[in-house]
N, C-alpha and C positions, 0 to 999 in steps of 0.2 A: 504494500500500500504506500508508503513513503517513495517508489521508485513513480507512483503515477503522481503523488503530491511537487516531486520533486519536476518533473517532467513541464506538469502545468503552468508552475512559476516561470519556468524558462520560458515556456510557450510565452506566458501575458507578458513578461520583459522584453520579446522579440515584437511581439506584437504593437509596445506601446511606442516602442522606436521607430517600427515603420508606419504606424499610423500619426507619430508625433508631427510632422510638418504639413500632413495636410489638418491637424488640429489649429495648427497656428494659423494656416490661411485662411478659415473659416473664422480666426476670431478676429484676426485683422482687418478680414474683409465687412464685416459686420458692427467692425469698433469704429469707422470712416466712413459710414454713410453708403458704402458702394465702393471705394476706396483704398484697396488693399496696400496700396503701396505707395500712398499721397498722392498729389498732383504729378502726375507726368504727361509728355507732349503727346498727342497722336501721332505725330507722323514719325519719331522715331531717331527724329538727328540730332539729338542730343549731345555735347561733346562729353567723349568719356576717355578715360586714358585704356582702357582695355580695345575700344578701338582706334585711337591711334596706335598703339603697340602692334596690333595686327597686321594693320599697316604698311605700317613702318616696316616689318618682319615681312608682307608681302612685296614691296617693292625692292627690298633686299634681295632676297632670292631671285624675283625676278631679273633683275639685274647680274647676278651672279650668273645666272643659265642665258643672260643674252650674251654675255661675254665668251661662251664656250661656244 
């Protein structure tokens, strides 16, 4: 009996981890009126350093394989 007690707990511990982030976006989205992640723009061009980094990292390479 202790091996199916023990079993369950790991079950709801696995379970609470993978159900954990859609927990959060449900309260987030609901604590901001519709809102889950503030105001942001529709269209998406926002300056971000993740993508100028990419970039930046794209036109390097490309450059590197125009050179060859």
């Amino acid at each position: 009996m202790g091996d199916v007690t023990e079993l369950f707990l790991i079950m709801l511990i696995i379970a609470t981890a993978a159900f954990l982030p859609l927990g959060y976006f449900i309260y987030k989205f609901t604590k901001k009126n519709g809102k889950p992640f503030g105001e942001t723009e529709p269209h998406g061009d926002s300056p971000s350093l993740i993508n100028d980094f990419a970039e930046n990292v794209i036109h390097f390479v490309q450059s590197r394989l125009a050179k060859k």
